[in-house]
C-alpha positions as CSV (number, residue, x, y, z in Angstrom):
1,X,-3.6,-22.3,5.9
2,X,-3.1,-22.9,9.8
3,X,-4.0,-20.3,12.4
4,X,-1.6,-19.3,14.8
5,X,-2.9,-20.8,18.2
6,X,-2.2,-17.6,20.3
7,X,-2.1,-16.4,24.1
8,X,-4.1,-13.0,24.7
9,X,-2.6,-11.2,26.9
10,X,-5.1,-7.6,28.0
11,X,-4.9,-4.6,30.1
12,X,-7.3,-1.3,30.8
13,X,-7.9,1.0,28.0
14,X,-5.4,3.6,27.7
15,X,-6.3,6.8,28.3
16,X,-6.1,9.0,24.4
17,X,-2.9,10.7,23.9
18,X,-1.6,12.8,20.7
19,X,0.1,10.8,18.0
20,X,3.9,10.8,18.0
21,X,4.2,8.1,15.0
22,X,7.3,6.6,15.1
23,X,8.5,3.3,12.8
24,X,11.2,0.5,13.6
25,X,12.7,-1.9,11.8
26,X,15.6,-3.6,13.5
27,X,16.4,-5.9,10.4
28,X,17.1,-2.9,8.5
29,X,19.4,0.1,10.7
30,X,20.6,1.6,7.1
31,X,16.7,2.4,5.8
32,X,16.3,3.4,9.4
33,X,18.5,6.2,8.9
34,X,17.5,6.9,5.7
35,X,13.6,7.3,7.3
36,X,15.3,9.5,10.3
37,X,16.6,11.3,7.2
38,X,13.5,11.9,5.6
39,X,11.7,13.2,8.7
40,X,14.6,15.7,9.9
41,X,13.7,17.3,6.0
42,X,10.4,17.5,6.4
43,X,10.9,19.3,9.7
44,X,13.3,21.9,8.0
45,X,11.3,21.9,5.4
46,X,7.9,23.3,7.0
47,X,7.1,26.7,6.0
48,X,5.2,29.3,7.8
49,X,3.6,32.3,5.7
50,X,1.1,35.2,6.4
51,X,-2.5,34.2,5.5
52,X,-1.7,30.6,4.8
53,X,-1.5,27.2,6.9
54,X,1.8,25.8,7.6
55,X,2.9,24.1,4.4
56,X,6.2,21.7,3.2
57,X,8.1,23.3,0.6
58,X,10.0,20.8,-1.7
59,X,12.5,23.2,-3.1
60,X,13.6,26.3,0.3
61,X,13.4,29.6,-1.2
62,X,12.2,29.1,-4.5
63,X,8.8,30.9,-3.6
64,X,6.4,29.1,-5.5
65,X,4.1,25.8,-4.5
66,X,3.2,23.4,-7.1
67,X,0.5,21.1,-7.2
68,X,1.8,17.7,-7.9
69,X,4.4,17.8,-5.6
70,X,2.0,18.6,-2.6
71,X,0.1,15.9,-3.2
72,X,2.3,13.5,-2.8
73,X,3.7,15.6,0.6
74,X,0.7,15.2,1.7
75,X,0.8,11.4,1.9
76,X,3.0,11.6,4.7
77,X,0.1,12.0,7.0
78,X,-0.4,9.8,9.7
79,X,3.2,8.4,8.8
80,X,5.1,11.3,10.3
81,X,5.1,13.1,14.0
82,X,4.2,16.6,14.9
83,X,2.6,17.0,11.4
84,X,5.4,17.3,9.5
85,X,3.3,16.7,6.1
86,X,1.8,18.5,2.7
87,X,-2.1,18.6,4.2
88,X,-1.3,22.2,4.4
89,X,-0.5,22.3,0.7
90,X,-3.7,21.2,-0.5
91,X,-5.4,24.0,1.8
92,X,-3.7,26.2,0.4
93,X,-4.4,25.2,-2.7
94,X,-8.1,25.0,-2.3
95,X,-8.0,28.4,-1.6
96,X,-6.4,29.5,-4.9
97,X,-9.3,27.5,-6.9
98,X,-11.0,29.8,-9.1
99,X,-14.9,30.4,-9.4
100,X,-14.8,28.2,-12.2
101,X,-13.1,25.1,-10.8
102,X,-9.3,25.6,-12.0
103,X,-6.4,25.2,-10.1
104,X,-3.3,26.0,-11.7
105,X,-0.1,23.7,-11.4
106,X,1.8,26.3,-9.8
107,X,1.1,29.3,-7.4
108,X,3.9,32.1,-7.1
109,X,4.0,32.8,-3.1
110,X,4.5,36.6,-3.0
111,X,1.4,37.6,-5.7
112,X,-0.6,34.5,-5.1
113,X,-1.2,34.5,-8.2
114,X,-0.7,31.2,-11.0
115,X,3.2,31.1,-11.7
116,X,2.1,29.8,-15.0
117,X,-1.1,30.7,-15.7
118,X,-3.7,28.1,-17.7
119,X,-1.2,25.0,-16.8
120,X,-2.5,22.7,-14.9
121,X,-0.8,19.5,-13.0
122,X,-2.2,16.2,-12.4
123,X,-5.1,15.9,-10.5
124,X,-4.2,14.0,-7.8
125,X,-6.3,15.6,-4.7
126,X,-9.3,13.2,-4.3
127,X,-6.7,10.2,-4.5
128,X,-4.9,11.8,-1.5
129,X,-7.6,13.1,0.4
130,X,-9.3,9.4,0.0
131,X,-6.2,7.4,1.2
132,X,-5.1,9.9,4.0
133,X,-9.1,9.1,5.2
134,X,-9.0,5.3,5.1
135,X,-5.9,4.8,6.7
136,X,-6.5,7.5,9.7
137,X,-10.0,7.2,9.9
138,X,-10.0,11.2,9.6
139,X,-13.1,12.4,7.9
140,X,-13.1,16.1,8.9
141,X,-11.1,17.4,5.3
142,X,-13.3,14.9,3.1
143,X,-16.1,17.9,2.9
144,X,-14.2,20.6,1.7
145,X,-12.1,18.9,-0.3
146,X,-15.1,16.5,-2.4
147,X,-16.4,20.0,-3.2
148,X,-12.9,21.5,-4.7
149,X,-12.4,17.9,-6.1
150,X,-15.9,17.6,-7.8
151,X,-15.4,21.6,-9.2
152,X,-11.9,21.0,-10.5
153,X,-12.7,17.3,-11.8
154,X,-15.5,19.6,-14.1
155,X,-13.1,22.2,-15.3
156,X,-11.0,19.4,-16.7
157,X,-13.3,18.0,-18.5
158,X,-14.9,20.8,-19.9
159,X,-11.3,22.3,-21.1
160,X,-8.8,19.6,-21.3
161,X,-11.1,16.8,-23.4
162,X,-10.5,16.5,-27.1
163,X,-14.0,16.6,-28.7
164,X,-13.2,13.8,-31.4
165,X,-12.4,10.7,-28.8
166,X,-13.3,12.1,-25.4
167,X,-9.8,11.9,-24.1
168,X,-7.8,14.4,-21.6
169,X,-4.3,16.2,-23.2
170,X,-1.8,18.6,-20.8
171,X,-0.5,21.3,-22.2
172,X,2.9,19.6,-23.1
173,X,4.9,16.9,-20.8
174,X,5.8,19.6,-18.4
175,X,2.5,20.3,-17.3
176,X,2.1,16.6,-16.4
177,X,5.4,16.5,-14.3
178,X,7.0,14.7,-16.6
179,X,9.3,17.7,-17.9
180,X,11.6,16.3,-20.7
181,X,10.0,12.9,-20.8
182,X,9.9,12.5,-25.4
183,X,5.9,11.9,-25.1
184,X,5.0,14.7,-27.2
185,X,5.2,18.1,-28.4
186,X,5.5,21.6,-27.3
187,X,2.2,23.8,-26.3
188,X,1.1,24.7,-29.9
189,X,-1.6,27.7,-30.3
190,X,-3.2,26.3,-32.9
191,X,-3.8,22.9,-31.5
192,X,-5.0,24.6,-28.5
193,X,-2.4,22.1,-26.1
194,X,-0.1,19.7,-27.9
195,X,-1.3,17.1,-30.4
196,X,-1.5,14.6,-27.8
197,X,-3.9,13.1,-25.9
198,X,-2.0,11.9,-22.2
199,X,-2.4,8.5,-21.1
200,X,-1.7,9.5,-17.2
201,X,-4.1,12.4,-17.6
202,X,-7.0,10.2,-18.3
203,X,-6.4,7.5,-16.1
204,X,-5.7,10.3,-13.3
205,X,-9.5,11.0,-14.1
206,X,-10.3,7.6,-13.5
207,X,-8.9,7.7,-10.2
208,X,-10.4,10.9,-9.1
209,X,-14.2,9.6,-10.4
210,X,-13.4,6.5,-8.2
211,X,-12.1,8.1,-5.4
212,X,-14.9,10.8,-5.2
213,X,-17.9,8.0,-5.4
214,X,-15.8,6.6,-2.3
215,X,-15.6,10.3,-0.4
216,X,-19.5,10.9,-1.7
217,X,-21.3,9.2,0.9
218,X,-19.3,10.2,4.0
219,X,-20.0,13.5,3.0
220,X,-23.6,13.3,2.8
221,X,-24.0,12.9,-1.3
222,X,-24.5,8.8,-1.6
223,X,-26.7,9.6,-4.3
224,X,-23.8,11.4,-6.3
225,X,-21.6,7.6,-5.7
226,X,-23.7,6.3,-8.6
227,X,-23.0,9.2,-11.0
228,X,-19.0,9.7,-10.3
229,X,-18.6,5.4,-10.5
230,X,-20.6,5.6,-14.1
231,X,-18.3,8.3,-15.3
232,X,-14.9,6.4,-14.6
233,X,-16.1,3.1,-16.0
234,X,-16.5,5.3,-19.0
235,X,-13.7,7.0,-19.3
236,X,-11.9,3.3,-18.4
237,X,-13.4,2.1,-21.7
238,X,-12.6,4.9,-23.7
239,X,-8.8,4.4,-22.6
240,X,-8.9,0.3,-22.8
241,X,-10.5,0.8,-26.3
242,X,-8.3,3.6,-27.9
243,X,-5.2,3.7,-25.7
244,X,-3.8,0.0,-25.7
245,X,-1.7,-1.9,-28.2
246,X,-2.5,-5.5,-28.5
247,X,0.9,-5.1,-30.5
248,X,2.9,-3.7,-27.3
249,X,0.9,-4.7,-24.6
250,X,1.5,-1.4,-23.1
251,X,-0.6,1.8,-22.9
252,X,0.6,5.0,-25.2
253,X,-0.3,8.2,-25.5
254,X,-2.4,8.7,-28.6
255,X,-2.5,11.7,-31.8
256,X,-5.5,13.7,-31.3
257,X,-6.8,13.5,-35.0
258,X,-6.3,10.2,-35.5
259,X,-5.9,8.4,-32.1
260,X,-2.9,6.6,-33.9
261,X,-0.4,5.9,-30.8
262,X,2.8,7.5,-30.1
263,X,5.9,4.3,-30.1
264,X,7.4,5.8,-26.4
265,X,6.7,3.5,-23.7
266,X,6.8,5.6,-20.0
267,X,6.0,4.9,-16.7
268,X,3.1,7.1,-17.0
269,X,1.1,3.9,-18.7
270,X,1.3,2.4,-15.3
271,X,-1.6,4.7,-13.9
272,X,-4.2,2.4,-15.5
273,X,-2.7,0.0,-12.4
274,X,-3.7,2.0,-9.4
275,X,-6.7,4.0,-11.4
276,X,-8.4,0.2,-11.9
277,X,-8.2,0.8,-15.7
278,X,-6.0,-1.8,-16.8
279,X,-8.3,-5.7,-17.0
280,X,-6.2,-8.2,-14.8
281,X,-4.9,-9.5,-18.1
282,X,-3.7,-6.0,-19.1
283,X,-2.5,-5.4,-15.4
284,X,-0.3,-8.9,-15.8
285,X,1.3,-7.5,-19.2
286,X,2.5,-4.1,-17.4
287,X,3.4,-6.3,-14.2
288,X,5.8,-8.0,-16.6
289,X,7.6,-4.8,-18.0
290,X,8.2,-4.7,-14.2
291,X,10.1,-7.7,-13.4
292,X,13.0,-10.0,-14.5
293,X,14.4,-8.0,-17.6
294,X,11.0,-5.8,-18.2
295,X,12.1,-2.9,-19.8
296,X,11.3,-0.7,-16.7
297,X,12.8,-2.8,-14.4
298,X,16.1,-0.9,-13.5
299,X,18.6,-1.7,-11.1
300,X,16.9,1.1,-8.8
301,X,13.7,0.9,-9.3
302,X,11.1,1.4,-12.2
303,X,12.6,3.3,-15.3
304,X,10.6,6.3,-16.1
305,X,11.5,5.6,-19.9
306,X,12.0,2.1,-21.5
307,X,15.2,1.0,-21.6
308,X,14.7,0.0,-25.3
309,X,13.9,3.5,-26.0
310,X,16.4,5.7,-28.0
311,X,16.7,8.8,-25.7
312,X,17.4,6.1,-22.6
313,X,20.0,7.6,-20.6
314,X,21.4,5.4,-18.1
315,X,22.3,8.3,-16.0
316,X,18.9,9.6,-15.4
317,X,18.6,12.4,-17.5
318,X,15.9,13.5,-15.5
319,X,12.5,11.7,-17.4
320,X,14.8,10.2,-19.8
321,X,15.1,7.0,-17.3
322,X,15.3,8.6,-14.1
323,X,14.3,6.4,-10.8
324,X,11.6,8.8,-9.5
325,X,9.9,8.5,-5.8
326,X,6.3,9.5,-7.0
327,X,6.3,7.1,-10.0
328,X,7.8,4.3,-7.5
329,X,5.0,4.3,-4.7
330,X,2.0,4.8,-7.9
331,X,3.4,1.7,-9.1
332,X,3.5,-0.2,-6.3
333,X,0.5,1.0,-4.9
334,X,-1.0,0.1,-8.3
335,X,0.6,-3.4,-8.3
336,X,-0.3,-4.0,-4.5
337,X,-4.2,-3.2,-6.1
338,X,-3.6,-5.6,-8.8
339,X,-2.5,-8.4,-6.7
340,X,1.4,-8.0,-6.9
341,X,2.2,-7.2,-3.5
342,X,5.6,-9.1,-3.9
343,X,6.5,-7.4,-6.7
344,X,5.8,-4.3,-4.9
345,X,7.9,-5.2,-2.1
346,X,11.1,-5.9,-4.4
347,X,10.6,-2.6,-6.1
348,X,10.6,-0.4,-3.0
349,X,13.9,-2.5,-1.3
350,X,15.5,-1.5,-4.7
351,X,14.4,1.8,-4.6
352,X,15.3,2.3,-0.6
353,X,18.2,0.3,-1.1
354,X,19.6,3.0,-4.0
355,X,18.6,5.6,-1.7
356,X,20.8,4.4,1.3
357,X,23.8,3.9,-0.8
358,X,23.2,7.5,-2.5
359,X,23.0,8.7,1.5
360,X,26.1,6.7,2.4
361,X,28.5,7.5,0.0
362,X,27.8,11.0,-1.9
363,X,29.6,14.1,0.0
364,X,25.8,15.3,0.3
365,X,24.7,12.5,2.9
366,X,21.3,13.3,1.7
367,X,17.7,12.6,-0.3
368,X,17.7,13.7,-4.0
369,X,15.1,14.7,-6.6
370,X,15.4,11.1,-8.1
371,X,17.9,8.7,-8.9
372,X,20.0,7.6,-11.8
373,X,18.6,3.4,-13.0
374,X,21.3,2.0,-13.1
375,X,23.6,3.6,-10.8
376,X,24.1,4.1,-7.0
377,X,23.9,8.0,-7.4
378,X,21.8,11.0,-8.1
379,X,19.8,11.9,-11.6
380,X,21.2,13.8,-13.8
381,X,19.0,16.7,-14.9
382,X,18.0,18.1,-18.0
383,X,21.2,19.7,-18.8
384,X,23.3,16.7,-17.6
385,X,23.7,18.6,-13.7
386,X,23.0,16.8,-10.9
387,X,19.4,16.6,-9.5
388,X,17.8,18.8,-6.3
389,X,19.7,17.8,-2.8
390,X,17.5,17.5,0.2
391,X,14.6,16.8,-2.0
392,X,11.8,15.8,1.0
393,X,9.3,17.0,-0.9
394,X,8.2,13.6,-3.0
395,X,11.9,12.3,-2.0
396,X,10.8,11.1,1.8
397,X,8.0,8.7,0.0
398,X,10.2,5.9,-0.2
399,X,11.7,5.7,3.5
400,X,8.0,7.6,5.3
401,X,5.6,5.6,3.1
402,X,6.5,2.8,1.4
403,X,9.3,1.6,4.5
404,X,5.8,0.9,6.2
405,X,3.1,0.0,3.2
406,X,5.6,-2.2,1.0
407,X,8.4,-3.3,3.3
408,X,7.1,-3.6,6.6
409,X,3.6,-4.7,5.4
410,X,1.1,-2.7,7.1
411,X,-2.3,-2.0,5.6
412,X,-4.2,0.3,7.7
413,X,-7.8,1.1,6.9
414,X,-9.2,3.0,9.9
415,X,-12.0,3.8,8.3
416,X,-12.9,-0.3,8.0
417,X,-11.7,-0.4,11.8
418,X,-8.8,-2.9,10.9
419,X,-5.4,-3.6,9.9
420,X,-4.2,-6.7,7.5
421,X,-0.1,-6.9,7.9
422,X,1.4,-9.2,5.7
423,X,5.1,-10.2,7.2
424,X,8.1,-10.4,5.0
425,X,11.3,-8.6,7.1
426,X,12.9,-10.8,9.9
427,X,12.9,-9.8,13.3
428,X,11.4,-6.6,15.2
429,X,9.4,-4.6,13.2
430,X,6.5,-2.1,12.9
431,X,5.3,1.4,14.4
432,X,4.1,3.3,17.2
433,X,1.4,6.1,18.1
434,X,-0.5,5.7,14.2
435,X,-3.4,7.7,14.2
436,X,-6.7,5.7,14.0
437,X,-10.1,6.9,14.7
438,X,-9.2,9.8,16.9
439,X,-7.2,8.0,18.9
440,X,-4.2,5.8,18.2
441,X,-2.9,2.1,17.8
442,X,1.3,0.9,18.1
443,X,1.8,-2.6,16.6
444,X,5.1,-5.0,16.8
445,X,5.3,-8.2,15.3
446,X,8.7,-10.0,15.6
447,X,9.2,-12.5,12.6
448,X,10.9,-15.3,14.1
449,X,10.8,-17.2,11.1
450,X,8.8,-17.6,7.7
451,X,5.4,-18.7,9.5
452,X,6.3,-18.1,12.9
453,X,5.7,-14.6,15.0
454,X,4.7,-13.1,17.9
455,X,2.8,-9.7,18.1
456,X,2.1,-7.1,20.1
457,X,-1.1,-4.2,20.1
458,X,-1.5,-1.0,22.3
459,X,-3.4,1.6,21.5
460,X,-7.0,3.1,22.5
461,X,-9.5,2.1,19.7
462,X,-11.0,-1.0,18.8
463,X,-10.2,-2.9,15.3
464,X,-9.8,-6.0,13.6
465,X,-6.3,-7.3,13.5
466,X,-5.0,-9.4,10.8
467,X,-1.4,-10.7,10.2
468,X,0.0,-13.0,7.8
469,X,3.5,-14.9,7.6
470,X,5.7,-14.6,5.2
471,X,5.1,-18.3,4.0
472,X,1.3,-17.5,4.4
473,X,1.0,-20.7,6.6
474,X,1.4,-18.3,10.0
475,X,-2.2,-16.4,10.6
476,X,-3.6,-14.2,13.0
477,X,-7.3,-13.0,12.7
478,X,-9.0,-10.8,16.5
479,X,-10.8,-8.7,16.9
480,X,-8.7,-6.0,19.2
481,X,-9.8,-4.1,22.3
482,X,-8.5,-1.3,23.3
483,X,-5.6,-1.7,25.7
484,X,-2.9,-3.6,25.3
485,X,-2.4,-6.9,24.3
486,X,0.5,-9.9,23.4
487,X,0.1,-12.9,21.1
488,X,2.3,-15.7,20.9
489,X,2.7,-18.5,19.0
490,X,2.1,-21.8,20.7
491,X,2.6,-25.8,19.4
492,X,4.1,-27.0,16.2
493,X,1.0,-25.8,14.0
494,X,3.5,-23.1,12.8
């Protein structure tokens, strides 16, 4: 591939200044106001209470924080201004964690006590923790939360492993967010959980092991890297061996006694993407029930239920098919990993483009809990109701996250001190005011064509830049000082 021949263009270093991230897309004013959307929510949505950091709520009023859900709030960070995001949640939560390492799903405001005590939710923390790190360069949380990571990572598998294969069960679908979803059966007191053994669960383990040998040595505990890497290639075996179907090419949940393997195909199989447990020719079998006419490849998105399954419900029916924000950035964070960043990309513009429609034309003129598959309109719930309105909460992933990793490109790794964009939207596009290292970096490229673009850097810390056209022939590798700087493509090598 050709390299952009390019005009650098430098000024004095700015002096540091507090981020005010912003993000533009000029090809795209409807997911622009479906972003401005998202952020106005998460402003309403901050809560302030007595002996607790400043949290985001995902459902006003309700009283209760839930684990799952403030994970993925907490992603926003670094994506939205004036800290409008869930790092407060996790606090929070760290504080609830008991001697012993557990940390229930939910915690009832008013007692501070577990709403439901002995659930648990999935264990996303390290995952978040690691990815709000790389991509800010922020190392300041990583201590405290490796240590509530590492102590909750052992209470799981001390009291949710199944002594006869190894593997990790919830309590019932609920507990793993997946309410309704037909995976398995109710909480049984003689089975001591369900009679299943979760296929998200364990590959959520995965992804915490990998993440923490990531955290270890920033934290001081490179030695401990070794020990947390050896325990997720293990538990990856354990899934690869007993978990997948030659017969599907899919990952199932699995009967405890007998690790025979439940016939439901759900999006919860697509965690062995981003966990690094599915083998590239595994990863290239779920990639497939992802495209053209995969059987989670909905109109809006990806399907939390096959299509080809029997409780399908075209409407949503909340884990019955539902389009769900969390499940849409795992998989296309997971697929992005794999090598699919395409596929990725066409995923989230279905997923934002749903959203925008929902905005424009329900009475509402607002974010929901999830989405119907095949329709332009809200889930339907459990009972056949519509879905949670102003859902931001998990609802703001698509047009605060995924707007800037999946549509506009942007890979930002602070802690590597660079950037790699990958162009695929005409025209003027990018952010401003990103936190990086302490400081902050804006970037705007305008895609004048396929393999042609020019860009432009300001910001106050040094990185390596990388951009890439949307043909791939267009490429742009500096190093970047700070100040501010202008490239521009020159000749007919474009």
């Amino acid at each position: 591939m050709k390299k952009i021949t390019a005009l650098l263009m430098t000024s004095a270093v700015l002096s540091a200044f507090a981020a005010n991230t912003d993000v533009f897309l000029d090809a795209h004013p409807d997911w622009m106001e479906l972003h401005d959307k998202a952020v106005e929510l998460a402003k309403k949505n901050m809560e302030k209470l007595d002996g607790w950091k400043t949290q985001m709520t995902c459902m006003p009023g309700v009283g209760i924080i839930w684990q799952w859900d403030s994970c993925y709030m907490a992603l926003f960070a670094g994506y939205t201004p004036d800290d409008y995001n869930g790092l407060g949640n996790l606090d929070n939560l760290y504080k609830m964690q008991g001697k012993d390492g557990y940390i229930s799903m939910a915690y009832t405001y008013a007692t501070r006590e577990p709403t439901w005590p002995g659930r648990i939710n999935p264990p996303l923390y390290a995952w978040c923790e690691w990815l709000y790190a790389r991509r800010t360069g922020d190392k300041s949380r990583l201590a405290r939360a490796y240590d509530a990571c590492s102590k909750f990572y052992a209470w799981l598998k001390a009291n949710r492993t199944r002594k006869v294969n190894g593997l990790y069960w919830f309590e019932d679908a609920g507990s793993s967010g997946m309410d309704n979803s037909p995976r398995a059966g109710y909480f049984a007191t003689h089975l001591d959980g369900c009679d299943a053994c979760f296929i998200d669960l364990c590959c959520q383990q995965v992804l915490s092991a990998r993440c923490l040998a990531k955290i270890a040595p920033l934290v001081g505990k490179a030695d401990e890297a070794a020990e947390w890497t050896s325990e997720a290639d293990q538990l990856a075996e354990k899934i690869n061996r007993l978990m997948w179907s030659e017969n599907t090419q899919f990952y199932h949940d699995v009967y405890i006694e007998n690790n025979n393997k439940l016939a439901v195909k759900t999006a919860a199989a697509f965690w062995a993407l981003v966990s690094g447990v599915a083998t590239p020719q595994r990863a290239a079998a779920l990639a497939g029930e992802l495209s053209g006419c995969g059987l989670f490849a909905a109109k809006s998105g990806v399907a939390s239920l096959s299509s080809d399954d029997p409780n399908y419900d075209p409407e949503g029916g909340y884990w019955l098919g539902g389009i769900w924000p969390p499940i849409q950035y795992m998989v296309c964070r997971g697929l992005r990993a794999n090598g699919y960043r395409e596929l990725a990309r066409e995923i989230a513009k279905k997923h934002l483009d749903c959203m925008t429609a929902v905005m424009k034309n329900d009475k509402e003129h607002t974010i929901w809990e999830c989405y119907s598959p095949e329709y332009d309109k809200p889930s339907t719930d459990k009972f056949g109701l519509p879905v949670r309105k102003d859902f931001v909460g998990w609802g703001g992933l698509g047009p605060l996250v995924m707007l800037v990793e999946d549509i506009i490109g942007l890979d930002i790794a602070a802690l590597e001190s660079k950037v790699v964009w990958h162009l695929s939207e005409p025209g003027r596009q990018g952010v401003k005011e990103i936190p990086f290292n302490g400081g902050t970096i804006s970037l705007e490229a305008n895609a004048i064509s396929d393999g042609a673009f020019t860009v432009k850097v300001d910001g106050n810390r040094p990185f390596h830049l990388t951009v890439i056209s949307k043909n791939g022939r267009g490429i742009l590798d500096k190093d970047i000082t700070p100040g501010k700087h202008e490239f521009l493509p020159k000749g007919d090598e474009l």
